[in-house]
C-alpha positions as CSV (number, residue, x, y, z in Angstrom):
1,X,0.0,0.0,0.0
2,X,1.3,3.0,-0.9
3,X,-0.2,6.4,-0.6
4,X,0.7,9.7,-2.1
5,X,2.0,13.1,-0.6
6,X,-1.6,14.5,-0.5
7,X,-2.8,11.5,1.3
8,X,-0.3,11.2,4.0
9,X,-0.9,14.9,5.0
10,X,-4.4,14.2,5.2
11,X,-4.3,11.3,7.4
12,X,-1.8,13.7,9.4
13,X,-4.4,16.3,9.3
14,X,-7.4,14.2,9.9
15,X,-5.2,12.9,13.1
16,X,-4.2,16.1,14.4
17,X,-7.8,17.1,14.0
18,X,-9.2,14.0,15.6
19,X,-7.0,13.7,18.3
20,X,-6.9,17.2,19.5
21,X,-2.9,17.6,19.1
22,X,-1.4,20.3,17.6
23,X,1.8,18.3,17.0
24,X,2.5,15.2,15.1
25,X,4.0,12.5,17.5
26,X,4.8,9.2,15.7
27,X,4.1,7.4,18.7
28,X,0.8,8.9,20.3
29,X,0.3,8.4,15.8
30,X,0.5,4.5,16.0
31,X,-1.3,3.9,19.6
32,X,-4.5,6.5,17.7
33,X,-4.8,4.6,15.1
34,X,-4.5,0.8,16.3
35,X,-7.9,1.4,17.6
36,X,-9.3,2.5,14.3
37,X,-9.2,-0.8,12.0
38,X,-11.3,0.4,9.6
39,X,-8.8,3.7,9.0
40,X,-7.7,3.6,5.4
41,X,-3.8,3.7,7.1
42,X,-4.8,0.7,9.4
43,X,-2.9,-2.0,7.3
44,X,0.1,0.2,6.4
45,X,1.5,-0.3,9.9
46,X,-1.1,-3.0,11.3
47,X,-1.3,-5.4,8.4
48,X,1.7,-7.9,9.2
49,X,1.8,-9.8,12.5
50,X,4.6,-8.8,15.3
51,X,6.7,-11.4,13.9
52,X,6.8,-10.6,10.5
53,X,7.2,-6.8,11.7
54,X,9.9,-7.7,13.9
55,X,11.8,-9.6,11.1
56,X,11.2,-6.2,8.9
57,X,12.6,-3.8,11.7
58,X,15.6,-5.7,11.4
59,X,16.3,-6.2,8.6
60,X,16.0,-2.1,8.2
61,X,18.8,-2.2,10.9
62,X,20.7,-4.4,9.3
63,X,20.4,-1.6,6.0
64,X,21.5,1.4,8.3
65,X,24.5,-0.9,9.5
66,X,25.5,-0.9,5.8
67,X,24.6,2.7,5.0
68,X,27.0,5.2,5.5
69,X,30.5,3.4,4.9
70,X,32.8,4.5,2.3
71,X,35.8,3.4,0.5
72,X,38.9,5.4,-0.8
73,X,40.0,4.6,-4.0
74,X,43.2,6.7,-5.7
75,X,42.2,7.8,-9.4
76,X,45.6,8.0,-11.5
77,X,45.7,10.0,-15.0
78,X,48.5,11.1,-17.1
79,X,48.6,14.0,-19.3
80,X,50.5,14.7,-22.2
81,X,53.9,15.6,-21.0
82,X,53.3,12.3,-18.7
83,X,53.4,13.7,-15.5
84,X,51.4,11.8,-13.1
85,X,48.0,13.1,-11.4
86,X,46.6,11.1,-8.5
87,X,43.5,12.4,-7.2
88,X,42.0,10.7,-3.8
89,X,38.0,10.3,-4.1
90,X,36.1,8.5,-1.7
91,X,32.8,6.2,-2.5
92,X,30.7,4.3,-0.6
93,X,31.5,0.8,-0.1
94,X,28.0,-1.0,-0.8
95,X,25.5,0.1,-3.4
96,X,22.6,-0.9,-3.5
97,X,20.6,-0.4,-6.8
98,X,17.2,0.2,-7.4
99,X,16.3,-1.7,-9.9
100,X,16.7,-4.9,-7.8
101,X,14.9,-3.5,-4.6
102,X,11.3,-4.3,-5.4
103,X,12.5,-8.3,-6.0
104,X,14.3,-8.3,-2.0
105,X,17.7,-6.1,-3.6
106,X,20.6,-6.2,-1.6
107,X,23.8,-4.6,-1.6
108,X,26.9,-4.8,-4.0
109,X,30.4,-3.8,-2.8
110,X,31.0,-1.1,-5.2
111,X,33.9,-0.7,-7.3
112,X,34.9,2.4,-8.9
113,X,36.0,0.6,-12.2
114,X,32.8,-0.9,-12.8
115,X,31.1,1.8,-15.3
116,X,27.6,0.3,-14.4
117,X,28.5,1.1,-10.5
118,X,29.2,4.5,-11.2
119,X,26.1,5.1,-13.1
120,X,24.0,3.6,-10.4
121,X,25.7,6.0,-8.1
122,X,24.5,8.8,-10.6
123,X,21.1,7.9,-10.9
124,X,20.8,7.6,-7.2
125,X,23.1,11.1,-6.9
126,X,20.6,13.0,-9.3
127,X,17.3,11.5,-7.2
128,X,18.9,13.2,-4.0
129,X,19.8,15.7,-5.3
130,X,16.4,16.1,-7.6
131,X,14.6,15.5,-3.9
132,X,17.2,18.0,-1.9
133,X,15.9,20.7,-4.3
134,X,12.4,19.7,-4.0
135,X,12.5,20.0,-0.6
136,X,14.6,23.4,0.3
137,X,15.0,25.5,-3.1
138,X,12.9,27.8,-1.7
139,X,14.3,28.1,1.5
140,X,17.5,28.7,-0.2
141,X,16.0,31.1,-2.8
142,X,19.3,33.8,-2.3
143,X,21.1,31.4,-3.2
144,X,22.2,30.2,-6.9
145,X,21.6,26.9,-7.1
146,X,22.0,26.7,-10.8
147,X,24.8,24.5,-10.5
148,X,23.0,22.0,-8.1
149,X,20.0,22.1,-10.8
150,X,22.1,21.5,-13.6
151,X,23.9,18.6,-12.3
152,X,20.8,16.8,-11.1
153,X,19.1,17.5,-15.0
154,X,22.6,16.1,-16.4
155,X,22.2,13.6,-14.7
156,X,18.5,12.8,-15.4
157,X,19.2,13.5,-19.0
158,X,22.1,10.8,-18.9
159,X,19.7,8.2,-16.9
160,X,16.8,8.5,-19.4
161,X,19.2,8.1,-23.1
């Protein structure tokens, strides 16, 4: 089950409304609504049994225990009159990649030679980054973010050729 923007903020709403509070609490959220089984969010959080929810929470832990770590790989070019550049960049060690995620996924170990690793990275790069700008452009609105907006439509562009 999956519901939209719109319909999250009105089940927030309707909760908030309902409930009295004037502040979401994800708790207070959860004990409200276990009493309403016929609440059209009732089965997004009440529809598996303890076990099965358990098994789910950890496996999410298990996720954030792999989010996060990085590897440093050393990038060497040479130009024309053969002197050597070596440039440090630093990656992270798993990916995982979307395409995979609705069948179970799981993570790779990434290697920065692997050209479909680095455009997975991209594509997942240009979402954030797509979502960062969604979220706070306007908050940042003295700002130029041209740059930021042109990187995340590059990289867009590249993901749907």
């Amino acid at each position: 089950m999956k519901f939209t923007k719109r319909d999250r903020q009105k089940i927030i709403d309707g909760y908030l409304q309902d409930s009295g509070e004037n502040m979401f609490n994800a708790s207070a959220f959860i004990d409200w609504l276990s009493g309403k089984p016929d609440h059209q969010a009732y089965p997004w959080f009440f529809a598996k049994d303890d076990q099965a929810a358990a098994r789910e929470y950890r496996i999410g832990l298990a996720r954030q225990m792999a989010s996060g770590l990085r590897i440093i790989s050393n990038v060497q070019t040479i130009d024309a009159s053969n002197v050597v550049h070596i440039v440090t960049r630093e990656y992270p060690a798993y990916v995982s990649p979307v395409a995979g995620r609705r069948f179970g996924g799981g993570y790779e170990r990434f290697d920065p030679a692997d050209s479909e690793h680095i455009a997975e990275l991209q594509r997942q790069g240009a979402q954030g980054l797509r979502s960062w700008l969604d979220r706070y452009a306007d908050v940042f609105a003295s700002y130029d973010l041209s740059v930021i907006e042109a990187i995340a439509a590059q990289a867009e562009k590249a993901k749907s050729a």
